[in-house]
C-alpha positions in Angstrom: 0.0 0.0 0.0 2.9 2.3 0.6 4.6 1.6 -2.5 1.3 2.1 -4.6 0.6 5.6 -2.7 4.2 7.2 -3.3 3.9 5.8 -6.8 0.3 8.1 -7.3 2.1 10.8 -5.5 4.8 11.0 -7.8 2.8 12.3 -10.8 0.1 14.2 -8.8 2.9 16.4 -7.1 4.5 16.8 -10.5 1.3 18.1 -11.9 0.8 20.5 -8.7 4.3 21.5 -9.8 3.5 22.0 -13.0 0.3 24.3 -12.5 2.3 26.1 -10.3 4.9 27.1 -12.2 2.6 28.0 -15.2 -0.2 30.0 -13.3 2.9 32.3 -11.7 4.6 32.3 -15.5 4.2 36.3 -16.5 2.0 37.2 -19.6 1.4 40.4 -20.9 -1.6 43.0 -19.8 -2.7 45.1 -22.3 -5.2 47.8 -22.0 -6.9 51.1 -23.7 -5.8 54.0 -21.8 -9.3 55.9 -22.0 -8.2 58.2 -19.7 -5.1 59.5 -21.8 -7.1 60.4 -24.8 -5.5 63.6 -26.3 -5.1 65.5 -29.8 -9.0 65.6 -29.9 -9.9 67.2 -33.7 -13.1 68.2 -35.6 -12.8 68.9 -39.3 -15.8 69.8 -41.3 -15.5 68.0 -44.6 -18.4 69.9 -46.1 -21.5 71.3 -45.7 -23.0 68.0 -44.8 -20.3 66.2 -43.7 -17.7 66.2 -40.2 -14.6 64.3 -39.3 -13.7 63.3 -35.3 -10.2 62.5 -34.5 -8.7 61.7 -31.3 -5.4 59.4 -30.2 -5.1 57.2 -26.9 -2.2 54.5 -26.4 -2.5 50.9 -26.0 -0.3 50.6 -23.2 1.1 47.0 -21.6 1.8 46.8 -18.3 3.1 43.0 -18.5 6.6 41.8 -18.9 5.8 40.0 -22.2 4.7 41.2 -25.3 1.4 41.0 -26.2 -0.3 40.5 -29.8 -3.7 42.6 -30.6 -5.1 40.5 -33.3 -8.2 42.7 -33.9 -9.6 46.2 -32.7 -13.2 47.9 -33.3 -14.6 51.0 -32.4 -18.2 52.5 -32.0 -20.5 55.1 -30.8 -22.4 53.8 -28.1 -25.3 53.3 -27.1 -25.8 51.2 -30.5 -29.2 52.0 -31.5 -31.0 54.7 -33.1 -29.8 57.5 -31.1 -26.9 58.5 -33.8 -29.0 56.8 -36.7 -29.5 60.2 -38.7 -25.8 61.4 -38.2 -25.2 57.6 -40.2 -22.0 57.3 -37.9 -18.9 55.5 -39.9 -16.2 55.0 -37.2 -13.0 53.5 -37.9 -9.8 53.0 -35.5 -6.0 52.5 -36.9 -2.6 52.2 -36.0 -1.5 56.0 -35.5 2.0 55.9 -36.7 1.2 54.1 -39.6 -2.8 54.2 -40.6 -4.3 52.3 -43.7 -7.3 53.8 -45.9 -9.1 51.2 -45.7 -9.1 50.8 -41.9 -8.0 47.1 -41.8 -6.3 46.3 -38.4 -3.2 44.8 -38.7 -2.4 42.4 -36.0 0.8 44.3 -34.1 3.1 43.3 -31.1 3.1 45.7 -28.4 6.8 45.1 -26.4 6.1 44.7 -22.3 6.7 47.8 -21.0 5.8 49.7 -24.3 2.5 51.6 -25.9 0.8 51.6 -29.3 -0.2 54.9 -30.3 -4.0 54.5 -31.8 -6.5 57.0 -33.8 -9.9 56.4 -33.6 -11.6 58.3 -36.5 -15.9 58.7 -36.7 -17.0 59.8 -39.5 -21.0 62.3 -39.6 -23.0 63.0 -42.3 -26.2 65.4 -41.7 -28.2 67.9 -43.2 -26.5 70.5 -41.4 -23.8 69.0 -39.7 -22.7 71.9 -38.0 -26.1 72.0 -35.8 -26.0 68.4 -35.8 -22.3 68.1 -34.1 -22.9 70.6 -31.6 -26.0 68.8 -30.5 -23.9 66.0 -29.6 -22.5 66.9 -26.1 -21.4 64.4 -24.5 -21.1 60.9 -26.3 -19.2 57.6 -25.5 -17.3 55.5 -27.6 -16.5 51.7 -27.2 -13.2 50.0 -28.1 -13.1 47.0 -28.5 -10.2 44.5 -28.3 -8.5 40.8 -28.2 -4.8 40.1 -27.8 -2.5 36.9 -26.8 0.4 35.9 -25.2 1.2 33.2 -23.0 -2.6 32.6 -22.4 -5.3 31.9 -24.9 -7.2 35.1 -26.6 -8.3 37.9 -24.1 -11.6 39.9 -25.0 -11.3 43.8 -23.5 -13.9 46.6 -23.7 -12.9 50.1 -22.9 -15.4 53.5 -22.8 -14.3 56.7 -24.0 -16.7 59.4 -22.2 -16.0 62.5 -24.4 -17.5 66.0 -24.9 -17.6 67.7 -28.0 -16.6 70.6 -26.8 -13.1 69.1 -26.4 -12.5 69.1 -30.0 -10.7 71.8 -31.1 -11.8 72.5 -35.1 -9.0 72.6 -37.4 -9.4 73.8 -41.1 -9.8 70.7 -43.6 -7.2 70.3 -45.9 -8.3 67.5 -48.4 -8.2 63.6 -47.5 -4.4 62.8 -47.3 -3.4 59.9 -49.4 -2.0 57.3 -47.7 -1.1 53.5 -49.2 -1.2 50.5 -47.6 1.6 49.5 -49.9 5.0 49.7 -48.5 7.6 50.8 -50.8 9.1 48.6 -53.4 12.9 48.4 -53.3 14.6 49.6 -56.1 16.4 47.0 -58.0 19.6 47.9 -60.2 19.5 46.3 -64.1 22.2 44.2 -63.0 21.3 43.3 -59.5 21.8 39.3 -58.7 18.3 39.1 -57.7 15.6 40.5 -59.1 12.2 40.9 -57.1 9.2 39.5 -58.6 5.4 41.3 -57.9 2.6 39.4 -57.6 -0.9 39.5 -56.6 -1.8 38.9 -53.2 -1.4 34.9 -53.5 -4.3 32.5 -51.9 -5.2 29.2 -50.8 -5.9 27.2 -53.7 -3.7 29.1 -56.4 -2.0 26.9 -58.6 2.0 27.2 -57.4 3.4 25.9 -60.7 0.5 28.4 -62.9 1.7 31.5 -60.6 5.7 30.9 -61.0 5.4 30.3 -64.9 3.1 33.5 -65.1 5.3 35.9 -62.9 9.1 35.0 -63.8 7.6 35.0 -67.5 9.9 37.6 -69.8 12.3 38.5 -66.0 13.9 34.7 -65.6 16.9 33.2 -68.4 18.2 30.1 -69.2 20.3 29.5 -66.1 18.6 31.3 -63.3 17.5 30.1 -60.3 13.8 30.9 -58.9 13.6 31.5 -55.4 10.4 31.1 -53.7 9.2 32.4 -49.7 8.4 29.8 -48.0 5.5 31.4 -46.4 3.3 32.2 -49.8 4.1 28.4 -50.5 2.6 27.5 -47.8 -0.3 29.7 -48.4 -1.0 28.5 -51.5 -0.9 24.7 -49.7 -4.0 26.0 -47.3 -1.2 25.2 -44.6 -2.6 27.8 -42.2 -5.2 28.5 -39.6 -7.0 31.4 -38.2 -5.9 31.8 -34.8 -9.4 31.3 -33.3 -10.2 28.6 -35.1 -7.3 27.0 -33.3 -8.7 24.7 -30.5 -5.3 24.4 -28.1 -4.8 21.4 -25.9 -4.0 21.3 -21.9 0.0 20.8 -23.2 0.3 23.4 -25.7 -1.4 26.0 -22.9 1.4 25.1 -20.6 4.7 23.9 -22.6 4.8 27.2 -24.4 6.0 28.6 -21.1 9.2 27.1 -21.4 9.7 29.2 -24.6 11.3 32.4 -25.1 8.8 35.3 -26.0 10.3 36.3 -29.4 10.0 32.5 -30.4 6.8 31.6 -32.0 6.0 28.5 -30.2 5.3 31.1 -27.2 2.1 31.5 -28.5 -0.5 28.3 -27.4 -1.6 28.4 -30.9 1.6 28.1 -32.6 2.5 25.3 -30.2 -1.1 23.6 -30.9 -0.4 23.7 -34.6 3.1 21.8 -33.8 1.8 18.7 -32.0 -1.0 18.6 -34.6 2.0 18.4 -37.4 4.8 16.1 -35.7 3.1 14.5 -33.1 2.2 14.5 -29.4 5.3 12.2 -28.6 8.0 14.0 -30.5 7.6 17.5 -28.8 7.5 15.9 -25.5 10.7 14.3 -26.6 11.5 17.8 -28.0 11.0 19.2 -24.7 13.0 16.9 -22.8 16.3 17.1 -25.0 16.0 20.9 -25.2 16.0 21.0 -21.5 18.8 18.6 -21.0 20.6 21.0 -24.0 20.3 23.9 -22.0 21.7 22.2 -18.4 24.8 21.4 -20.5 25.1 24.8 -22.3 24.0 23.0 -26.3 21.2 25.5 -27.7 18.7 24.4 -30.4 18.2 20.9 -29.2 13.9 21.1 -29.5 14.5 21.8 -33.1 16.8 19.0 -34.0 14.7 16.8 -32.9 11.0 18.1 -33.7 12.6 19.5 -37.3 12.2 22.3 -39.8 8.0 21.6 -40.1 8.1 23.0 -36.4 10.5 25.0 -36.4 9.3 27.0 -39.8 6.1 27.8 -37.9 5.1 31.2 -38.2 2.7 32.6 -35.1 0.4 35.8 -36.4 2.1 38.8 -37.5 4.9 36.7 -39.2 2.7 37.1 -42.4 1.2 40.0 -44.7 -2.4 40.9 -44.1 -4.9 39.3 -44.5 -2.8 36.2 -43.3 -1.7 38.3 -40.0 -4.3 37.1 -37.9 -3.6 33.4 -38.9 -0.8 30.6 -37.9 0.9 30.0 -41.0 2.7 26.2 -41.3 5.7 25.1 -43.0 5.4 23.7 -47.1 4.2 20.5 -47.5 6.7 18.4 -50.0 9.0 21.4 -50.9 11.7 19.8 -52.7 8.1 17.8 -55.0 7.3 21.5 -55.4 10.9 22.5 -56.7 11.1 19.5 -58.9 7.6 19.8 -60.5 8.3 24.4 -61.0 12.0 22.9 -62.9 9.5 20.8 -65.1 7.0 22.9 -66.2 10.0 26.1 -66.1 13.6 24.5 -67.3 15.0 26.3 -64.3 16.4 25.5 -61.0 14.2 26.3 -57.9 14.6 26.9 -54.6 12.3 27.7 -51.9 14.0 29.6 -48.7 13.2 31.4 -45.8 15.3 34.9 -45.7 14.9 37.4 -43.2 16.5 40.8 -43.1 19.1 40.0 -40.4 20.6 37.9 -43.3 20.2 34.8 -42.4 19.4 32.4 -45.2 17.5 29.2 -44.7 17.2 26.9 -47.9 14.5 24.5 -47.5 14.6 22.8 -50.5 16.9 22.9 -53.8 16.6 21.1 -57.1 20.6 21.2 -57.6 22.4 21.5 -54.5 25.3 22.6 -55.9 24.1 25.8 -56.4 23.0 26.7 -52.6 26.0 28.9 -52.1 24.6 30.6 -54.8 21.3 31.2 -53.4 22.8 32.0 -50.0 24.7 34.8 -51.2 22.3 36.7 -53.5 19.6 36.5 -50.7 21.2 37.8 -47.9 20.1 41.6 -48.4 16.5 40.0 -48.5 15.5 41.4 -51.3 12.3 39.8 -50.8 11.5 41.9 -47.8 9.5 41.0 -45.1 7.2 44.1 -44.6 4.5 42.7 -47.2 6.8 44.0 -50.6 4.4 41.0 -52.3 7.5 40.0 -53.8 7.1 36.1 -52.9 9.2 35.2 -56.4 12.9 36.3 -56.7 15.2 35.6 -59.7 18.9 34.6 -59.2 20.5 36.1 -62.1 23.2 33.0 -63.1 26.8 34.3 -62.1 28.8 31.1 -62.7 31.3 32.0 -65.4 30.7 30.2 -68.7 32.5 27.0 -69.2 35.2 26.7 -71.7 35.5 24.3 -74.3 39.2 23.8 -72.9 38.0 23.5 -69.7 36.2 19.8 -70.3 37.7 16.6 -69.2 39.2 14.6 -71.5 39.6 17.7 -74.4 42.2 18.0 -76.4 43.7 20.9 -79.0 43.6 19.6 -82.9 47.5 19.2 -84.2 48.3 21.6 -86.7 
């Protein structure tokens, strides 16, 4: 009986210590700071029409950084109170605002604040009268964010007075893109970025490459391929929310380092679901032993490239920043079937602008070095350039018929 209760003890107390260490594990705390709303405008955009502008941060308060997927805002109560001043509200990263009011998902560093615009939007008869009647209004924003816990839904008021707008004369609408710049490319640059479309789920990866590098690739070249729109086009990716996480993922991601993407629950979910339940445990246990004895990078040698290629949100371009994006499935099949249809060698890598250079899969491996070299500036990008497809202009020098084995000069 003594042996068979210490043997039950064993795992329960391992379990207690388990919970224990995860429930005092920081996470981030993110919240609208309602009360440091500021820069409060009012902009009449014409007779019938009137802007509202004011700024508050997002400020976190936690010692990890913490991901706001999604943000709303809207004049409250909702009913038919503002009905005939047809209210369009819209709220935006400050620094860096999109027309189209899409919320990018955005990292906000422990310790740190997001600077956000909230922007409503009046149309009247005579909006002039119509404003002023307001008075006092509230305005709700709305917000989820992640970090070492599953999503987090806030709600945060904004009591304001319309009298705390200060007019400002209206200037035109400013034109803003939601493109970031393309990066100029010299004519004789070893790699030339390739535009494309914003590439989806079901787009035909063999269709796409032929289409794109059509009239920019030679005889030669080698196409280079991100790994992330592979994947993409695969369907190899999940909305975040759609992403059911087990008891493990919500407590081994503790163990990971917050810049690491397997910090995230979902991210960690999506990596048992590709390699198994066993092999991250396993995973787990060598990277622990790694670190006791000073040898980093021991999880990844052992769970492999289709966890460790895992991208958690932000990692990807909208509308794929709210989503866990996977590794490729078969990428050297994929290479092998482009060279087919193309005549050309193809890679597909993973760059990123610190310069490292990660091939994933080559049709002719003595070329790598190749690849290595001309993709370390990233000209690819990784700010959503759209430039998924880069051709490796062929440098080798051109080989001599004096150069081949077994050739010999005619006698005279």
């Amino acid at each position: 009986m003594c042996w068979t209760s210490t043997l039950l003890a064993i795992p329960a107390l391992s379990v207690l210590a388990f919970e224990f260490f995860s429930a005092t594990r920081a996470d981030a705390r993110v919240r609208a700071a309602a009360e440091q709303a500021e820069d409060m405008r009012l902009e009449y955009l014409s007779a019938n029409h009137a802007r509202l502008r004011f700024r508050f941060p997002f400020h976190n308060s936690g010692s990890q950084q913490g991901l706001i997927i999604d943000c709303s805002a809207g004049l409250q109560p909702v009913g038919l109170r503002y009905c005939d001043l047809r209210p369009v509200v819209k709220i935006n990263h400050a620094d860096s605002p999109r027309t189209d009011g899409y919320w990018e998902a955005v990292i906000v560093k422990p310790g740190k604040k997001l600077s956000a615009e909230v922007e409503i939007l009046l149309t009247a008869q005579d909006i002039r009268k119509a404003v002023e009647a307001l008075g006092e209004f509230k305005v709700d924003v709305s917000f989820k964010y992640y970090c070492r816990t599953p999503m987090k839904y806030r709600r945060q008021t904004f009591n304001l007075n319309i009298k705390n707008f200060k007019e400002i004369p209206f200037e035109g609408m400013p034109a803003v893109s939601i493109e970031p710049p393309k990066k100029a490319v010299a004519p004789d640059a070893p790699a030339v970025p390739v535009s494309t479309p914003l590439l989806m789920p079901g787009d035909n990866i063999i269709e796409t490459v032929k289409k794109y590098i059509d009239g920019v690739a030679k005889p030669g070249d080698i196409v280079a391929l991100a790994e992330s729109p592979v994947a993409i086009m695969q369907g190899r990716l999940a909305y975040c929310e759609d992403i059911k996480p087990r008891y493990l993922a919500c407590r081994l991601n503790k163990f990971f380092d917050m810049n690491s993407s397997l910090s995230s629950v979902y991210s960690l979910e999506m990596a048992f679901r590709e390699v198994g339940t066993a092999r991250i445990l396993y995973g787990m246990f060598r990277g622990l032993l790694g670190k006791l004895i000073g040898k980093k990078g021991e999880f990844y040698r052992v769970t492999g490239r289709m966890v460790a290629a895992i991208d958690d949100c932000t990692g990807t371009l909208p509308p794929f920043d709210k989503h866990v994006v996977l590794a490729p499935a078969y990428p050297l099949q994929v290479c092998q079937a482009i060279k087919q249809a193309t005549g050309l060698d193809v890679t597909i890598v993973d760059a990123n602008d610190l310069g490292k250079v990660d091939v994933l899969a080559i049709t002719d491996e003595t070329r790598k070095d190749e690849v290595v070299e001309a993709l370390k500036p990233n000209p690819q990008g990784n700010a959503g350039e759209m430039t998924p497809i880069v051709v490796i202009r062929d440098r080798r020098a051109p080989v001599k018929v004096s150069d081949t084995p077994g050739f010999k000069p005619a006698e005279d």
